[in-house]
DRENZA-660023 format. One line per field, with one value per residue: x, y negated, z negated of N, C-alpha, C, O, CB in turn. Coordinates in steps of 0.001 Angstrom, whole numbers. Glycine has a CB too. Layout:
% DRENZA-660023
n_east <- c(X	...)
n_north <- c(Y	...)
n_up <- c(Z	...)
ca_east <- c(X	...)
ca_north <- c(Y	...)
ca_up <- c(Z	...)
c_east <- c(X	...)
c_north <- c(Y	...)
c_up <- c(Z	...)
o_east <- c(X	...)
o_north <- c(Y	...)
o_up <- c(Z	...)
cb_east <- c(X	...)
cb_north <- c(Y	...)
cb_up <- c(Z	...)
This chain:
% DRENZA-660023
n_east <- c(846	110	754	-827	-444	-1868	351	345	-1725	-4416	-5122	-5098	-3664	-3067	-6119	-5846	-4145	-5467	-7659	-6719	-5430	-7926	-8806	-7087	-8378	-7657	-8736	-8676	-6621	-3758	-4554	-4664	-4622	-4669	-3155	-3281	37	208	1290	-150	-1045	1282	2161	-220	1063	3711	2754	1888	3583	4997	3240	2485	2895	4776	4237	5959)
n_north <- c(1190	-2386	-5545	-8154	-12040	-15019	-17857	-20008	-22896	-21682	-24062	-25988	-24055	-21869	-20117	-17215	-16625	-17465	-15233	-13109	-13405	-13458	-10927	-9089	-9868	-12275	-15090	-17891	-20045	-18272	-15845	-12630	-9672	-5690	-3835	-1295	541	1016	758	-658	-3045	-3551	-5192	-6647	-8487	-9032	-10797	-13080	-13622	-16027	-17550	-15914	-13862	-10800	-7632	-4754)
n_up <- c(0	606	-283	261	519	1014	1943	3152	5116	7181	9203	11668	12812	15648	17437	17636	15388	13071	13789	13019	10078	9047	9953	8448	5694	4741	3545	1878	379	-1216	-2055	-2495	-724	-657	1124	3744	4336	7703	11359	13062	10806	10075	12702	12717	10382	11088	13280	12042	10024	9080	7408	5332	2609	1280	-379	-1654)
ca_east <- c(0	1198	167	-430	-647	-2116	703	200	-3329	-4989	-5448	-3871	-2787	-4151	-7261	-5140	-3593	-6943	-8529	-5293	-5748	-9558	-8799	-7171	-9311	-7378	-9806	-8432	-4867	-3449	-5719	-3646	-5278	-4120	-3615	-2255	1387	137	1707	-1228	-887	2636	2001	-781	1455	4515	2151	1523	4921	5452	2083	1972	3874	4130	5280	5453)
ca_north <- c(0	-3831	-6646	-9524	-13361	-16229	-18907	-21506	-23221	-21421	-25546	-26679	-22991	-21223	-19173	-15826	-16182	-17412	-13948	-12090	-13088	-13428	-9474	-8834	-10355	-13162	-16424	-18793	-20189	-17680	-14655	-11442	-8347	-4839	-3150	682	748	1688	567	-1802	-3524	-4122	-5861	-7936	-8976	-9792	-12118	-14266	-13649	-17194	-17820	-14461	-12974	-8960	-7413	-3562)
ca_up <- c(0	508	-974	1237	-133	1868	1345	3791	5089	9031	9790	12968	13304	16829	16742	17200	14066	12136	13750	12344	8986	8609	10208	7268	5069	3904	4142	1347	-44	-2174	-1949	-2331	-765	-538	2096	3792	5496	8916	12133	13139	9865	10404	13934	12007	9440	12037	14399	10622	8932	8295	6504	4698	1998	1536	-1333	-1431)
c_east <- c(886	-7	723	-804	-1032	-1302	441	-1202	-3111	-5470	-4678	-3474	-3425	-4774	-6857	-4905	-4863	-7222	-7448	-5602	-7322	-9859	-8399	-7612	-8819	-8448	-9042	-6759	-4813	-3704	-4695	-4933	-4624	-4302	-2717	-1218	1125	684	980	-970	461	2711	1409	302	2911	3745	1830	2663	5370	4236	1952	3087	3629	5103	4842	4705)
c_north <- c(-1247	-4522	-8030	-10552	-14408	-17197	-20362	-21540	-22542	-23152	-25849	-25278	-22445	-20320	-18277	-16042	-16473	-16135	-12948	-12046	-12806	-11037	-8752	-9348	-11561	-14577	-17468	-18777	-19244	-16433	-13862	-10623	-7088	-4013	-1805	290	1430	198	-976	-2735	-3913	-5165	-7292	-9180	-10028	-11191	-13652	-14605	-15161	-17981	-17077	-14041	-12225	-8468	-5852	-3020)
c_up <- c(0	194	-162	1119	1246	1557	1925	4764	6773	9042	10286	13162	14829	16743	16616	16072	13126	12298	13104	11266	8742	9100	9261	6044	4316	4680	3375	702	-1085	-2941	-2016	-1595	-276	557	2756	4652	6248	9803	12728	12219	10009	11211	13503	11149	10248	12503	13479	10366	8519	7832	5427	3456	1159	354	-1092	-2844)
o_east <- c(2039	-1209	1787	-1917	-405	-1869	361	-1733	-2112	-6663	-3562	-2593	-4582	-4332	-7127	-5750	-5210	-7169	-7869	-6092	-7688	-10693	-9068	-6796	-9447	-8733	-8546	-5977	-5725	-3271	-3646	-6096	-3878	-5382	-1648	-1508	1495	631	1519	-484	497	3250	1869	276	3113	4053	1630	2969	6136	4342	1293	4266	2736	6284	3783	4158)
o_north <- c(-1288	-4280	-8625	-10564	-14409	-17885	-21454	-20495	-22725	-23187	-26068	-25322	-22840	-19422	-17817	-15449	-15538	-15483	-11853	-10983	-11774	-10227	-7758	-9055	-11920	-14860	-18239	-17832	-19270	-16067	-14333	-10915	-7327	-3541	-1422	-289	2592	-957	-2081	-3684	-5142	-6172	-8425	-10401	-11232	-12339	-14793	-15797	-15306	-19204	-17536	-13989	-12379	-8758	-5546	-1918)
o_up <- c(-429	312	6	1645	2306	709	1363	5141	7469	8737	9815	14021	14969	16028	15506	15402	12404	11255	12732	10885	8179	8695	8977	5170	3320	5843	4196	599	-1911	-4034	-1578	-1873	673	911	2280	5699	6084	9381	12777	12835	10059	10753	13643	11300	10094	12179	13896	10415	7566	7926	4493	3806	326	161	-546	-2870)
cb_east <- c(-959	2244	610	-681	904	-3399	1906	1711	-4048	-6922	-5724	-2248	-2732	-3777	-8423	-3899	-2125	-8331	-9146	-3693	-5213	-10941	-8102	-6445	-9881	-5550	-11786	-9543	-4219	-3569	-6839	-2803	-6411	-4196	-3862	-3235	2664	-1599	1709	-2635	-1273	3432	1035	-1816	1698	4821	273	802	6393	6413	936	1975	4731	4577	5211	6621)
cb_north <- c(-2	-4546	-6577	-9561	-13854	-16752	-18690	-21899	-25343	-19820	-26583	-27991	-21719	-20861	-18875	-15324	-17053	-18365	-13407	-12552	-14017	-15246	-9102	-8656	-9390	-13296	-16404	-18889	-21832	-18299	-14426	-10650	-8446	-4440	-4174	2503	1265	2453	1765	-1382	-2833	-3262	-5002	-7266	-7703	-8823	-11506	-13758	-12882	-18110	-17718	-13080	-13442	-7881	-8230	-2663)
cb_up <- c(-1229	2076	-2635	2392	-1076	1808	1150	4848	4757	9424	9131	12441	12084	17881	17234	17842	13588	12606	15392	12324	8259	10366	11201	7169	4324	3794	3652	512	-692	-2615	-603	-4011	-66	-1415	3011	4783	5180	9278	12706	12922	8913	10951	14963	10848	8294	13322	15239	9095	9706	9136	7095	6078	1551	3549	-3010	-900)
């Protein structure tokens, strides 16, 4: 499982990355939610990586 933090605001960002996180369910600053180390999930987390931060 990873644990993935909303650190910085989807405003001004481009809609891909809004539908990225809102895909993984992050909506608001600071939200953690947990989620499974699959492959997909990886990809997600890349296309954010400088909004996001993943702890194992």
């Amino acid at each position: 499982m990873l644990k993935v933090t909303l650190r910085k605001s989807m405003i001004g960002r481009p809609e891909k990355h809004r539908k990225v996180l809102r895909g993984m369910g992050l909506t608001k600053l600071n939200r953690t939610v947990e989620l499974e180390d699959t492959p997909s999930i990886r990809g997600m987390i890349n296309k954010v990586s400088h909004l996001v931060r993943i702890e194992d």
